[in-house]
C-alpha positions in Angstrom: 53.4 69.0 10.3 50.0 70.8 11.4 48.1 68.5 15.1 45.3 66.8 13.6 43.5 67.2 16.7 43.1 70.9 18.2 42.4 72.2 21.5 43.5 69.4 23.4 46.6 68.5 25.3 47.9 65.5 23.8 49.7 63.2 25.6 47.9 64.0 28.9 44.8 62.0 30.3 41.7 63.8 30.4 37.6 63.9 30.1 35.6 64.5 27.2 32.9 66.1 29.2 35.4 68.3 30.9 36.6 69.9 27.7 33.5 71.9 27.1 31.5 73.8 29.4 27.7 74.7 30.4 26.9 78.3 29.4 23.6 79.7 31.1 21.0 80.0 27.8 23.4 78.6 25.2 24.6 75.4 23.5 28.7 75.5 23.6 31.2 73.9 20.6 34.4 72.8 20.7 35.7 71.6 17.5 38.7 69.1 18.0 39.1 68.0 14.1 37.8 69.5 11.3 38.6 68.2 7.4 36.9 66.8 4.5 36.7 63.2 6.0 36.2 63.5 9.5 34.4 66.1 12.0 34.6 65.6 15.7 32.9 67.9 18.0 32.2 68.5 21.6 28.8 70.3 22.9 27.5 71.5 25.9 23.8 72.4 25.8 21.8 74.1 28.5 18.3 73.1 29.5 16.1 73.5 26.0 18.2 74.4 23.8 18.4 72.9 20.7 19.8 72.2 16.8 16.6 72.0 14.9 16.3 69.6 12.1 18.7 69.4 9.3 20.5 67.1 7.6 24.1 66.1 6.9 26.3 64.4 4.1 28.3 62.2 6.3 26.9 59.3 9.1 27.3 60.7 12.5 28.0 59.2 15.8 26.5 61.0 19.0 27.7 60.0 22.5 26.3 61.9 25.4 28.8 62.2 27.6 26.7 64.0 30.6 23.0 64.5 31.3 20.2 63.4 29.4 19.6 64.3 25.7 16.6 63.8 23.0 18.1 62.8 19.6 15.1 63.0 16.8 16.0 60.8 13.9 13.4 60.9 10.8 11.3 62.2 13.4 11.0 59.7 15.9 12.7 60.7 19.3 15.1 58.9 21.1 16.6 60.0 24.9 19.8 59.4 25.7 21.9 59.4 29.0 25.8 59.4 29.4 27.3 56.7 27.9 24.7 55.8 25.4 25.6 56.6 21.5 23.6 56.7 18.5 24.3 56.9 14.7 22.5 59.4 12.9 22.7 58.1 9.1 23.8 60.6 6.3 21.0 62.8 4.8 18.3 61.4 7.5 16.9 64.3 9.1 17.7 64.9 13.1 17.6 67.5 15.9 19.1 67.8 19.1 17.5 69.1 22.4 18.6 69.6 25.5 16.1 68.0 28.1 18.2 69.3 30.7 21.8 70.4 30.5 23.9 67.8 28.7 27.2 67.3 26.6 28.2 65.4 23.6 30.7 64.4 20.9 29.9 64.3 17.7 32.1 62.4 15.2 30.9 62.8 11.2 32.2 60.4 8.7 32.3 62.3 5.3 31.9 59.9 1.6 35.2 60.0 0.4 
């Protein structure tokens, strides 16, 4: 049977936030699942970089897991620091932007 989760060690502590790195000029993925229910990513951004607006089908949880981050939901901004989360709804529109460098996760919950 195919590891659900990728690019990890399993069975080994670790940190999120170690996982991905900063890249000078760049936001940086690493996917760790990817299916039709569930998406969980991990992001490095560096200082103003950004995802502009868009929208997706399933609801999303964001946890920054270094730095500081501004989340825009429906256009209303939020900042967020490591340790804070925030769901971003399916179909609402939202952008990321990196207000300095900063990593996140990303889990998306597809409809089933």
């Amino acid at each position: 049977m195919e590891a659900i989760l990728r690019h990890i060690t399993p069975s080994t502590e670790l940190s999120l936030a170690d996982e991905v790195a900063y890249q000078p000029g760049q936001i940086v993925s690493k996917t760790l699942v990817q299916n039709a229910a569930v998406s969980l990513t991990l992001f490095a951004f560096d200082e103003g970089e950004e995802i502009s607006t868009h929208e997706a089908s399933g609801d999303a949880l964001v946890t920054v897991l270094d730095g500081t981050g501004q989340i825009t939901l429906d256009g209303t901004p939020h900042l967020l620091t490591a340790g804070q989360s925030i769901v971003m709804p399916a179909h609402t529109p939202h952008a990321v932007f990196g207000l300095e460098p900063f990593k996140m996760s990303l889990l998306v919950v597809f409809p089933t």
